[in-house]
Steps between C-alpha positions, in 0.01 A plus 500: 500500500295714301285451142561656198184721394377255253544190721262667826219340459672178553668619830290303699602179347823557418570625850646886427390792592348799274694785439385819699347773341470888576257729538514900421228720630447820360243768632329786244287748711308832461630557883670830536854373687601617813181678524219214551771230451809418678544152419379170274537184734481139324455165664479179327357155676469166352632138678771572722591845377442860644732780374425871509656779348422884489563775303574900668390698273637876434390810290732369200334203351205502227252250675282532192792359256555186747784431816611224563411390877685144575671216266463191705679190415574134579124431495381143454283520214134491600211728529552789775266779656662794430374820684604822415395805696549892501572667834428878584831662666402410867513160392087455452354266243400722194408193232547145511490244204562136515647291190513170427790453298688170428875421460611298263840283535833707378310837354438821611115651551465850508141604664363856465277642763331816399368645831239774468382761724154437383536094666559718886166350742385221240447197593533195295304304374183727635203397302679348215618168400714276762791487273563875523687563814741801328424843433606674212418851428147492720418176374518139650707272295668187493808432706640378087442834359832710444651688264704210339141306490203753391312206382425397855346836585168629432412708192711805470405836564717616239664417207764798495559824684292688318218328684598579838416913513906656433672715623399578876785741609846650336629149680287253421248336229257249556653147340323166413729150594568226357188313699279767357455742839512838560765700675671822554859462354785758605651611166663737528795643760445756743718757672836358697322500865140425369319193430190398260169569736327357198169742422645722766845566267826548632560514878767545767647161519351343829211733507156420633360844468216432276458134314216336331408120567306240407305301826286251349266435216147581450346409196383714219093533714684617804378775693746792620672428743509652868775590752502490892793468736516218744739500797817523320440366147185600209209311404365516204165368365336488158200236329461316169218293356729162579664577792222702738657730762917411507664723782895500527724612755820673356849640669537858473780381206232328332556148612219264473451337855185355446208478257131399644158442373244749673156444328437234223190736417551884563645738267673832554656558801607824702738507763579702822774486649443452907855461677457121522288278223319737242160503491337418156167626307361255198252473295262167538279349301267642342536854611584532836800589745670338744751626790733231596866499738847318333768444757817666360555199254198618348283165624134589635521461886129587563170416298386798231218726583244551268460912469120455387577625182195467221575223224260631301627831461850480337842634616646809398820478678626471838763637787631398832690709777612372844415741794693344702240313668263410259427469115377728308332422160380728252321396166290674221171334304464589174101402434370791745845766492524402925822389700541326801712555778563243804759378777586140679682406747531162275266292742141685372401735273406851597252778422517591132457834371465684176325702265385593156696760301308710228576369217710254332650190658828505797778356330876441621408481889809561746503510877769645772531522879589889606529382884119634598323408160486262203507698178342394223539610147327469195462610182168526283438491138304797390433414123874470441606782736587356838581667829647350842301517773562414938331371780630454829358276761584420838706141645178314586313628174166580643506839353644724206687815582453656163368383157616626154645807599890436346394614137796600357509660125336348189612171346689365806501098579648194584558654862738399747515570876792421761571674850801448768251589777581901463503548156229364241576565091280388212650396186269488187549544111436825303357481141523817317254675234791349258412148602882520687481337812758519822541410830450780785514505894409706770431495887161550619384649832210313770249626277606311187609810375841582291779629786760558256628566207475222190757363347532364217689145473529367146612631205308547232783574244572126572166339499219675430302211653503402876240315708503267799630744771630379873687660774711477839495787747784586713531826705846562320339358113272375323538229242281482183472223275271460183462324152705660285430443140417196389706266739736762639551547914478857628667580786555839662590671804301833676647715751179596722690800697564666155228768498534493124508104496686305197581189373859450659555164309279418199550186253322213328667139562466318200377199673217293257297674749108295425291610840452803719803541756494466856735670707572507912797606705697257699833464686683848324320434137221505286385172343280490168307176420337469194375250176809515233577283190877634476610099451247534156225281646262633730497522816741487743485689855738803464651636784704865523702630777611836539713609781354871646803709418 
């Protein structure tokens, strides 16, 4: 026998049973479908109930307005744990948010999950409160906190659309929910055979060419973020004020298999990729360096080594290349205009070398492996004009090769240096007498000296400003990437064997981009990591892929 709705509470006494309820979950995402999403699963749990339902998802249906992902019904009323999760094509776990949600007897409760790229790699509740176990749009929040219920989430982030950045391709806008988060909404249709890559536009449905991804969230202190590849998956490692050194391991589609704390005090650190674990530069308190090992989850498997650097003179920078059998660190000073170049085989610290420059201070420090030599770059500040300069030492680092002798023309900086073994390029940015700055790159020969001819990467038409410059060299291409604008990715493409060398593939991603890029080649593609606040709060851990055509 069952209660009318008005007589439930005294089904106890009276001896009938409630009526059941229903429950409708809907999903709103910022996921592009098909591309990093194949799928929404849900499961619910509460006393003697576990049902499960998923969702396929195709190129066809606007995540951003809503889908609807199960109706379950002939539930008990009670309180349930409802989890609802987002799963990359090959099945991974993208996102996953839990829900408590409660049924009451004879009605229907419709739940709204909005799952974020931005929540990828967090983990809930982190530093925060107990109670907030969810993540919505970067943030921990409580399981309570939908879209039906904004008054169980934390303050919004925006009142209205306006507040979330607009439009971010000819696809898609940036869109504030109900719950007062940040997303990227699909609004309008693409092409028949393309699909909504969000800041990326309209792609070939089922394409994984080139996307753009959010890993995990950083804070709004965070330092950039490095790269290195581990095995067969990335790690990625940034620092904030709160959280110390965080390292995470990613899949090559971006998803989060594993967040770890590294160093509760050490700021900053640089990667190098090693074929197993990276091995990890930091800064330490107050002043110095350390060289530590992470297996490939990123989790210190050795003690650091101090690399004797002086506390009392402050950092200017720092670099790290892998030779392959040792660690090599490079650093400038900016009290005295002197760098510092070392290596360690991670279990002590080994001769250090440098030198003063003649005027003005090393700033921007990168380092390289050429298969004989580290190479060091650098670039000075000469009252405002700076030039890039090169040193090259051997493996074991008791002696320099050649000092200061890669000068290249007036008003040159933020240099960057990558080799494949047989062919070493710099990368560095241009400023012209017009105050018009781009992004140039060239190969140089064992003498530090320019092999080739330069080519020029960016586009000024577009943005007259660049900075931030990083490359990959291949013996086939090289990839450039650089800050373009004010939070724009550049990306291009170089042809080495062209003896009048050209950008073969320039562009700016519009990505929120808030750090200096970082960019490596891995398993047939280049991967991009970098600071971005594309969700409207800042920072998140950005991740591009682009497939080498």
């Amino acid at each position: 026998m069952r209660c009318p709705v008005v007589l439930a509470l005294l089904a106890l006494s009276s001896g009938c049973s409630p009526e059941p309820g229903s429950l409708v979950v809907q999903v709103r995402s910022d996921l592009t479908p098909t591309v990093e999403v194949g799928a929404f699963g849900v499961e619910l749990r509460g006393e003697g109930v576990a049902r499960s339902e998923r969702l396929v998802v195709n190129g066809t249906q606007d995540l951003g307005a809503g889908v609807r992902v199960a109706t379950l019904e002939g539930l008990t009323p009670a309180s349930y744990d409802l989890e609802v999760s987002a799963l990359a094509p090959d099945g991974a776990t993208i996102v996953v948010r839990p829900v408590r949600v409660t049924v009451e007897p004879g009605a229907q409760r419709v739940v709204t999950v909005l799952l974020t790229r931005d929540c990828g790699g967090v983990s809930c509740p982190g530093g925060g409160a107990p109670t907030d176990v969810a993540c919505l749009a970067g943030r921990c929040v409580p399981e309570g906190c939908t879209e039906e219920h904004p008054e169980r989430c934390p303050a919004p982030e925006c009142a209205s659309d306006m507040d979330c950045g607009g439009r971010r391709s000819e696809c898609a806008a940036s869109a504030c929910s109900a719950s007062g988060a940040c997303f990227l909404a699909r609004d309008r249709p693409c092409p028949d055979g393309e699909v909504c890559a969000g800041v990326e536009g309209c792609v070939p449905t089922g394409s994984e060419a080139t996307w753009h991804r959010t890993v995990g969230h950083a804070g709004a202190d965070a330092s950039a973020p490095s790269l290195a590849f581990a095995v067969d998956h990335l790690v990625v490692a940034w620092s904030s004020a709160a959280d110390g050194v965080r390292a995470a391991s990613v899949s090559l589609d971006a998803a989060p298999l594993g967040e770890v704390g590294v160093s509760s005090t050490g700021s900053g650190p640089r990667l190098a990729s090693r074929g197993g674990g990276p091995a990890m530069v930091l800064a330490t308190e107050p002043g110095g360096l350390a060289a530590l090992s992470l297996d490939p989850d990123g989790v210190p498997d050795g003690s650091p080594v101090d690399l004797g650097a002086t506390p009392a003179d402050p950092l200017d920078g720092y670099a790290a290349a892998w030779s392959g059998r040792r660690l090599g660190i490079l650093w400038g000073r900016g009290r005295d205009g002197s760098f510092r170049l070392t290596s360690t085989d991670l279990s002590e610290p080994g001769p250090v070398l440098g030198g003063s420059v003649t005027s003005g201070s090393p700033l921007t420090p990168d380092l390289a492996w050429d298969g004989t030599s580290f190479v060091a770059a650098w670039s000075e500040d000469w009252g405002g004009l700076a030039d890039t300069h090169l040193a090259f030492a051997g493996e074991d680092t008791t002696s320099l090769a050649l000092l200061s002798v890669g000068m290249t023309p007036a008003a040159s900086s933020e240099p960057a240096v990558a080799s494949d073994g047989t062919t070493t390029a710099v990368a560095q940015v241009e400023r012209g007498s017009d105050g018009v700055t781009e992004v140039d790159v060239y190969p140089i020969d064992e003498m530090g000296r320019p092999a080739g001819a330069i080519a020029t990467v960016s586009d000024p038409a577009r943005s007259p400003s660049v900075s931030s410059p990083d490359l990959a060299v291949r013996a086939a291409q090289w990839a450039v990437v650089w800050r373009d604008g004010d939070n724009g990715l550049g990306f291009a493409l170089v042809d080495p064997t062209d003896p009048s060398p050209r950008a073969i593939a320039s562009r700016a991603y519009p990505v929120g981009l808030a750090s200096a890029p970082s960019i490596l080649w891995a398993a047939g593609a280049y991967y991009v990591v970098y600071l971005t606040d594309m969700s409207g709060a800042c920072c998140d851990i950005g991740l591009t892929r682009v497939a080498a055509p």
